[in-house]
N, C-alpha and C positions, 0 to 999 in steps of 0.2 A: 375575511371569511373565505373560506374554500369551498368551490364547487364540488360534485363529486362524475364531472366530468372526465373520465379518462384517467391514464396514471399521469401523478403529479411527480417531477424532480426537481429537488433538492442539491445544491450542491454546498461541500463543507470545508473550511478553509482548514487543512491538514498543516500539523507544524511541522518541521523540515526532519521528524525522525521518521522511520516506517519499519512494520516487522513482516516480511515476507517471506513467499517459498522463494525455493531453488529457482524453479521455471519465472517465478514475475520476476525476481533478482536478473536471469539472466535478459528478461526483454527489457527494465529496465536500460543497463547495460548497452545494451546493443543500441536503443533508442537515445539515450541522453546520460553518456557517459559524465561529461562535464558536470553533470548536476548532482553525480555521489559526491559526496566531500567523503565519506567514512564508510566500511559495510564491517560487520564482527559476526561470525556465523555462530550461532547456537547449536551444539547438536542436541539430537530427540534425548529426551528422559529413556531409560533402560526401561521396557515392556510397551512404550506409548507407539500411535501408528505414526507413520510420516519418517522423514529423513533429517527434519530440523528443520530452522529458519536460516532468517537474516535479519538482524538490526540495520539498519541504514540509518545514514545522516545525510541528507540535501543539503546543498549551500542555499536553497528560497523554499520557501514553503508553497503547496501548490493545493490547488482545489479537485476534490473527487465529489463526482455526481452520483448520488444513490437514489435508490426508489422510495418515497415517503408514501410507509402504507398508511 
């Protein structure tokens, strides 16, 4: 049972694909290059906002903390 003391976090065990911007693709990168195995850029749908993504593939899958509202 959860209290409702404070924010609680959660973290998710993410499998080794990710679909991100330009900007996290490039901190990736900079941070732990070794650990792209693949990246395939997407670009934007005609009309849509943004500039596209990125598919990635990690060689390990890695865990991301979110906020459990």
């Amino acid at each position: 049972m959860r209290s409702n003391r404070g924010n609680i976090f959660d973290a998710y065990l993410i499998s080794g694909r990710k679909s991100v911007s330009a900007e996290e693709y490039i901190d990736i990168i900079r941070s732990d290059r070794d650990d792209v195995k693949s990246a395939k850029f997407v670009p934007p749908k005609i009309g849509s906002e943004g500039f596209g993504r990125f598919d990635i593939e990690l060689t390990s899958s890695t865990y991301e903390v979110c906020l459990d509202r």
